[in-house]
N, C-alpha and C positions, 0 to 999 in steps of 0.2 A: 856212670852217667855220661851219656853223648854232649859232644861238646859243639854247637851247631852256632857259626857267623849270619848273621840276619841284617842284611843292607837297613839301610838309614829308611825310613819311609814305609816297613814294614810292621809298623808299632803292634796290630793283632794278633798276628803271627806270632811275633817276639813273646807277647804276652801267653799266648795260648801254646806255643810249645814250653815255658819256663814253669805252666800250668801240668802239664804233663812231666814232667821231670828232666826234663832237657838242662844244660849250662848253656847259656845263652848270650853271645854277647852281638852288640849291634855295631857296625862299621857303614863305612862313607866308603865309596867303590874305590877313590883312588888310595886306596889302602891294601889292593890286591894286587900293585903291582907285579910283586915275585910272590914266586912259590911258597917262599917261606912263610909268609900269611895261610895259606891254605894248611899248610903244614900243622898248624895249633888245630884244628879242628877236625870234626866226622863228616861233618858237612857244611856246604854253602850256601846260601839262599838267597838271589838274587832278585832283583823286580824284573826285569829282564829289559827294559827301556833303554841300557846302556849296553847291552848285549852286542857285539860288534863293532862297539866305537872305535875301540881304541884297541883291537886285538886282543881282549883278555881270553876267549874264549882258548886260545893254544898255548893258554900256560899251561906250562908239563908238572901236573900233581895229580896223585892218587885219589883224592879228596875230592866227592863227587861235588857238581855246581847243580844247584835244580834252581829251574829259571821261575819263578811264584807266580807270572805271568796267566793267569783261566784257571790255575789249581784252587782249591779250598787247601785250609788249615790241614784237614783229615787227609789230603790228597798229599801234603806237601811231606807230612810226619811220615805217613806211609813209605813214599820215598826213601825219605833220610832211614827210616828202618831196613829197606831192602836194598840200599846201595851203600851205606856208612862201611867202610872197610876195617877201620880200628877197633 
């Protein structure tokens, strides 16, 4: 089972990937300060609104961030299927 962090604000999503058999848990952005956060999961899932605020985008983890930003649901699982590295 993937194990995929879903930003605060993305309740659909959350729901429709835990529908598909994903672990799913939801986070508030300033929880990603270090890497070790990215580190627990296959994927990220961002709204992308905070995207460059605060430099998160150049934290050094394997663990892909897909910004949710114009994707659908179907667009976003896709994703997490073809970039989750674990």
């Amino acid at each position: 089972m993937k194990k995929v962090a879903v930003e605060k604000g993305l309740k659909d999503l959350e729901q429709y990937l835990s529908k598909e058999g994903y672990s799913v848990k939801e986070f508030e952005m300033n929880s990603t300060e270090n890497s070790s956060f990215y580190d627990q999961f296959d994927a990220v899932v961002i709204t992308g609104g905070s995207v460059n605020v605060m430099g998160y985008e150049d934290t050094m983890t394997k663990t892909p961030q897909i910004i949710a930003d114009g994707l659908t649901a179907e667009e976003i699982k896709s994703q997490i299927d073809s970039k989750a590295v674990k």
